[in-house]
VEXFI-816781 format. One record per residue: residue in three letters; x, y, z of N, C-alpha, C in turn; chain. Coordinates in Angstrom, 2 decimals. Atoms other than C-alpha are relative to their C-alpha. Last residue first. Layout:
# residues N
   resn      n_c1      n_c2      n_c3     ca_c1     ca_c2     ca_c3      c_c1      c_c2      c_c3   chain
    ALA         X         Y         Z         X         Y         Z         X         Y         Z       A
...
END
This chain:
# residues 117
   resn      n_c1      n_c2      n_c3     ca_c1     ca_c2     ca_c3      c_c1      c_c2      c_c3   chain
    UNK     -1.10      0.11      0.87    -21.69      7.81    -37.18      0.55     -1.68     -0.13       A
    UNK     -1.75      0.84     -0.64    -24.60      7.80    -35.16      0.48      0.03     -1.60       A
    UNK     -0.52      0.64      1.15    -27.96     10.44    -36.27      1.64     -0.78      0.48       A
    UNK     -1.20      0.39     -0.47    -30.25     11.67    -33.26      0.78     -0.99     -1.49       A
    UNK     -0.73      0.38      1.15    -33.14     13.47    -34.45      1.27      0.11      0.14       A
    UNK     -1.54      0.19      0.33    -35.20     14.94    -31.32      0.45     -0.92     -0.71       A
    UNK     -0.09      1.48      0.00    -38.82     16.08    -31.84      1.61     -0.36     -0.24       A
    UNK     -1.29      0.60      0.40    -39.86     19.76    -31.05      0.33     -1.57      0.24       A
    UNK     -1.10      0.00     -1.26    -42.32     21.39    -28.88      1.29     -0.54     -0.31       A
    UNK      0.14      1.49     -0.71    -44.27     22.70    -31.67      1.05     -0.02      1.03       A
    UNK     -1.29      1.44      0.03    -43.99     26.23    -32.60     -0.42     -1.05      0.90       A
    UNK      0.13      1.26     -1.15    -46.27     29.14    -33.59      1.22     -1.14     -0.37       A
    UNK     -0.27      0.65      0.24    -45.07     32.21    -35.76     -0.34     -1.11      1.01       A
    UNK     -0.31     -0.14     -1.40    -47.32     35.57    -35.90      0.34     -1.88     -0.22       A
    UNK     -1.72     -0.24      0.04    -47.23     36.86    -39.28      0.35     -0.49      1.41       A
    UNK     -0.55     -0.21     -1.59    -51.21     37.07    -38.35      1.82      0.81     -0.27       A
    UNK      1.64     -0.72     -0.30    -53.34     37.15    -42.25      0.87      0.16      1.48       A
    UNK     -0.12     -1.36      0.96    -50.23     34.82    -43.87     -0.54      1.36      0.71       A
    UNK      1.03     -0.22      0.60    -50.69     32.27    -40.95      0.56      1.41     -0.98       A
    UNK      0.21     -1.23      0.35    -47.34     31.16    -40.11     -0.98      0.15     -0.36       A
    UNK      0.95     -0.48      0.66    -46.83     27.37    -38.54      0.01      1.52      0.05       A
    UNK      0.50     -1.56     -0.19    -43.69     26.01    -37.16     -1.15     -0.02     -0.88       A
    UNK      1.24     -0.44      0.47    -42.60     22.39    -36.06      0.11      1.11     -0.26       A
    UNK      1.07     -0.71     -0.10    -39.16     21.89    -34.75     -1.18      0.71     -1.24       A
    UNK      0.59     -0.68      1.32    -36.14     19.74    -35.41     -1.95      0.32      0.98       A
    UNK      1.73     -0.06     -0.56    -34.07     19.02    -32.32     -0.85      0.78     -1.09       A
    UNK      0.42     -0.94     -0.98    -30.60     18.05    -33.37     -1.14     -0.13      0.00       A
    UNK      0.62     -0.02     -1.22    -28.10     15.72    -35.35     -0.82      1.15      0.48       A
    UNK      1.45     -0.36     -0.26    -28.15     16.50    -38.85     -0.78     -0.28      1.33       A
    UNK      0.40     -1.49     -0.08    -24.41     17.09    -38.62     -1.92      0.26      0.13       A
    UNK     -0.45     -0.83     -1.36    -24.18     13.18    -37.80     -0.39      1.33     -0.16       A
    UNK     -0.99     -0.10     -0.30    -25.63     12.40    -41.62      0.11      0.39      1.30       A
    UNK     -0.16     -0.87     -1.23    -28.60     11.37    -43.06      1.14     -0.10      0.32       A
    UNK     -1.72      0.13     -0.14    -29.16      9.76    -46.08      0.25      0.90      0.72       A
    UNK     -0.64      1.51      0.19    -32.83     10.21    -46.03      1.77      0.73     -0.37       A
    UNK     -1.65      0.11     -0.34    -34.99     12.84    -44.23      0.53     -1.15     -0.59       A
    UNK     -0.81      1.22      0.09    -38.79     13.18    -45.40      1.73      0.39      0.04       A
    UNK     -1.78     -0.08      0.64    -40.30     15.80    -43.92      0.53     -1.40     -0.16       A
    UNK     -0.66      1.56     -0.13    -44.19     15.89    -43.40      1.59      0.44     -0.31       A
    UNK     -1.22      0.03      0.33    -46.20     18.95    -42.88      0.42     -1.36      0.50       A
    UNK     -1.03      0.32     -0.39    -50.03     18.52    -42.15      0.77      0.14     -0.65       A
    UNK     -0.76     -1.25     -0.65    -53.26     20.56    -42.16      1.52     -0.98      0.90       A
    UNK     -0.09      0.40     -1.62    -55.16     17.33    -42.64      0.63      1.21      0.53       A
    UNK      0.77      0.28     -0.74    -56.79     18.79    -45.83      0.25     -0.86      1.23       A
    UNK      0.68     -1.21     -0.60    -53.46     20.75    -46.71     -1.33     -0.04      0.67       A
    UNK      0.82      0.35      0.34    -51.21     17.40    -47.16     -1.09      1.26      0.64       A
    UNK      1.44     -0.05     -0.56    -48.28     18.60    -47.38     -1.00     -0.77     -0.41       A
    UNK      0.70      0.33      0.68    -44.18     17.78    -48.49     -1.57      0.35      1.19       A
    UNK      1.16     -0.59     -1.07    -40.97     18.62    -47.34     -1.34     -0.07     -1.23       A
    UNK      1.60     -0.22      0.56    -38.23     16.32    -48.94     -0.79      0.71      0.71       A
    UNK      2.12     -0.09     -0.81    -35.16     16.16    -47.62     -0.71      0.74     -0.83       A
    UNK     -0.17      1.40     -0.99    -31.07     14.50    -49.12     -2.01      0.43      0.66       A
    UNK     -0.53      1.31      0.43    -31.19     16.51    -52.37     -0.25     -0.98      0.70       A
    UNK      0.89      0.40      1.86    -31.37     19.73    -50.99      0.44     -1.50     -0.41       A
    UNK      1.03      1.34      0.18    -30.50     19.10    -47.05     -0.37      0.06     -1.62       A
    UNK     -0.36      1.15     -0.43    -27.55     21.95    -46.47     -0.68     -1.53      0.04       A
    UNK     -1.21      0.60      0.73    -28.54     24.07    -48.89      0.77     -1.32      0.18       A
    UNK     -1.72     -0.25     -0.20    -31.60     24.83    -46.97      0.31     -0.90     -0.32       A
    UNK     -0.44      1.40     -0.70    -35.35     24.14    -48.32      1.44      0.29     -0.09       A
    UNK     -1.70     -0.51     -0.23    -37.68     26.69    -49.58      0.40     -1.07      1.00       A
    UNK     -1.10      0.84     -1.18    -41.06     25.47    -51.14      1.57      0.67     -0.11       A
    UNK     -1.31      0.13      0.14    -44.03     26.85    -52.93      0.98     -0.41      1.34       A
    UNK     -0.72      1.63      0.59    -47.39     24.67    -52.78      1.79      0.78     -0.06       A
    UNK      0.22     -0.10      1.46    -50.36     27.02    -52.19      0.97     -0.59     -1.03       A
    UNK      1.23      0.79      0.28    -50.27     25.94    -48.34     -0.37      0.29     -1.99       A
    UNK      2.05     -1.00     -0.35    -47.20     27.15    -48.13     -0.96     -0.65     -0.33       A
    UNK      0.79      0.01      1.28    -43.73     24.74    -47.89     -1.25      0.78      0.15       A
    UNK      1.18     -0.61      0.10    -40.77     24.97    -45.75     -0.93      0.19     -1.13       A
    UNK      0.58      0.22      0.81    -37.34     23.34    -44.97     -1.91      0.71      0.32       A
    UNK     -0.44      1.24      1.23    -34.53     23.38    -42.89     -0.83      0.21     -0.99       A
    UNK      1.08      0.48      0.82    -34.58     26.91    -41.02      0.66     -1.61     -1.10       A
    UNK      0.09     -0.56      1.58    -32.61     27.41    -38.65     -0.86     -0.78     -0.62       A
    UNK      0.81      1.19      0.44    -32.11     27.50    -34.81      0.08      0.69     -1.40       A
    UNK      1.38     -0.59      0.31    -29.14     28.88    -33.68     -0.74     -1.01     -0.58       A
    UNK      0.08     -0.86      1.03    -26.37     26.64    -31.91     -1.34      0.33     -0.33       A
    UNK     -1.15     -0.68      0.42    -24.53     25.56    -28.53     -0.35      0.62     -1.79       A
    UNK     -0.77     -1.04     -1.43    -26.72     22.29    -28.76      0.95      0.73     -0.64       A
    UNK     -1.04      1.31     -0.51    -28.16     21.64    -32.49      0.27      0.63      1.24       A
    UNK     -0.77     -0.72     -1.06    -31.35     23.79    -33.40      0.42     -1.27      0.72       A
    UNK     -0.78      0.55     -0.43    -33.65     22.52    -36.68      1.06      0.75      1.01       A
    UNK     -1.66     -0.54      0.00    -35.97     24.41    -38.30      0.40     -1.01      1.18       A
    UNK     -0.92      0.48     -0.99    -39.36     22.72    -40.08      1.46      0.59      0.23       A
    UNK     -1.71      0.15      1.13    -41.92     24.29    -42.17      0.59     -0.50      1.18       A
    UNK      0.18      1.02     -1.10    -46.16     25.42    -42.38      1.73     -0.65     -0.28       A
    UNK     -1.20      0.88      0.16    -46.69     28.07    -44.33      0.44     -0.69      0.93       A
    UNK     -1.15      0.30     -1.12    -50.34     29.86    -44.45      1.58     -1.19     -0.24       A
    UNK     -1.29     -0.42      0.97    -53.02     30.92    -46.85      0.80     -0.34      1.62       A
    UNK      0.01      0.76      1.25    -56.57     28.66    -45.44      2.14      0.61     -0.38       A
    UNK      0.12     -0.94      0.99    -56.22     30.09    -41.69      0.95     -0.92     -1.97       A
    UNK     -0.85      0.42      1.00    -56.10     27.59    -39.07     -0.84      0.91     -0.99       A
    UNK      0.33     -0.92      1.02    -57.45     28.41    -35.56      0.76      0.40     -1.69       A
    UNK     -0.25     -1.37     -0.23    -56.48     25.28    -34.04     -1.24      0.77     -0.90       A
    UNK      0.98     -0.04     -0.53    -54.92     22.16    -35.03     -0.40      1.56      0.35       A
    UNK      0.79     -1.24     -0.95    -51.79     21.87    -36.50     -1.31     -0.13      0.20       A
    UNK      1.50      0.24     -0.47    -50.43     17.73    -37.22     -0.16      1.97      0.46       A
    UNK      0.50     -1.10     -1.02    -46.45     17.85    -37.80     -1.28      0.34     -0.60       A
    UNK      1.37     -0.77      0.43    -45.01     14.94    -39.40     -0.49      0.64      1.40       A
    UNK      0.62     -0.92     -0.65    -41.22     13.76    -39.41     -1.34      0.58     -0.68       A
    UNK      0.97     -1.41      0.56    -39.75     11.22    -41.66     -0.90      0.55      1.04       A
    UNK      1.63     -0.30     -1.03    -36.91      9.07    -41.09     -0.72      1.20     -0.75       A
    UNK      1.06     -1.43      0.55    -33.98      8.09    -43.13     -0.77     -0.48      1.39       A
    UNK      1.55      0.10      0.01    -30.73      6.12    -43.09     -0.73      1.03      0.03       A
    UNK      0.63      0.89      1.38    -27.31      6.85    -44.42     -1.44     -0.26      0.11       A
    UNK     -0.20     -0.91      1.30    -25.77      7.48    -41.08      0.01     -0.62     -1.29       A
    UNK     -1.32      0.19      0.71    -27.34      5.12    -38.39      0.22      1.30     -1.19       A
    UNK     -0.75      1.03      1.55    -30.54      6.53    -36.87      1.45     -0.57      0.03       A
    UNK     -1.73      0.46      0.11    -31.78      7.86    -33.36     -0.17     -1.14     -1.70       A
    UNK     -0.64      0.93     -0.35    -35.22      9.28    -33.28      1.40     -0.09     -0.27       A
    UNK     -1.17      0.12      0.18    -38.20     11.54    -34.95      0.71     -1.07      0.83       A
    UNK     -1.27      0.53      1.19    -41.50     10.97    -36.07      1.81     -0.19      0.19       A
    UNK      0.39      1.33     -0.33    -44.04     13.06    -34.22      1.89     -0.82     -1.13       A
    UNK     -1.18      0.32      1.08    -44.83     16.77    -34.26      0.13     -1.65      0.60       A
    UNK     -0.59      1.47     -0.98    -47.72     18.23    -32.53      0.54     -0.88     -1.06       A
    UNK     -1.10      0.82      1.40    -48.52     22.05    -33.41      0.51     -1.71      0.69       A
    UNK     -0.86      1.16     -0.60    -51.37     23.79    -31.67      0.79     -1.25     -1.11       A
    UNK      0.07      1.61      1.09    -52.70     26.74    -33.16      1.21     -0.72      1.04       A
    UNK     -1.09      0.86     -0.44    -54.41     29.83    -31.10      0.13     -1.20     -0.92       A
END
């Protein structure tokens, strides 16, 4: 079992930043990807951003430029940096962890990222 506990998020202005970190705990397996998706009301969840513990990174179209995803692999944490944010990035961004060795996806409970216009 891995326990995911996310932290960081809130209400902004548009243009500002925040940064989200997600803490696993657990049964943690060295090869694994650790990543954040995002789910607005009335829509799917998706993937924002994701990095493996050996360093590559995928990060939707819709944030290149504006978020950063970044680790630190001896705390077994994901971080996201968010800046120049916009209304559309309103929603509930969620934790995930993959162990390579399972394929089996855990999820945090999610941290809500409220952005005003």
């Amino acid at each position: 079992q891995v326990q995911l506990v996310e932290s960081g998020g809130g209400l902004v202005q548009a243009g500002g930043s925040l940064r989200l970190s997600c803490t696993a705990s657990g049964s943690i397996f060295s090869g694994n990807t650790m990543g954040w998706y995002r789910q607005a009301p009335g829509k799917q969840r998706e993937l924002v951003a994701a990095r493996t513990s050996s360093g590559s990174t995928n990060i939707a179209d819709s944030v290149k430029g504006r978020f950063t995803i970044s680790r630190d692999n001896a705390k077994n944490t994901v971080y996201l940096q968010m800046n120049s944010l916009k209304p559309e990035d309103t929603a509930n961004y969620f934790c995930s962890y993959v162990a390579w060795s399972e394929m089996y996806t855990y999820w945090g409970h999610g941290t809500q990222v409220t952005v005003s216009s």
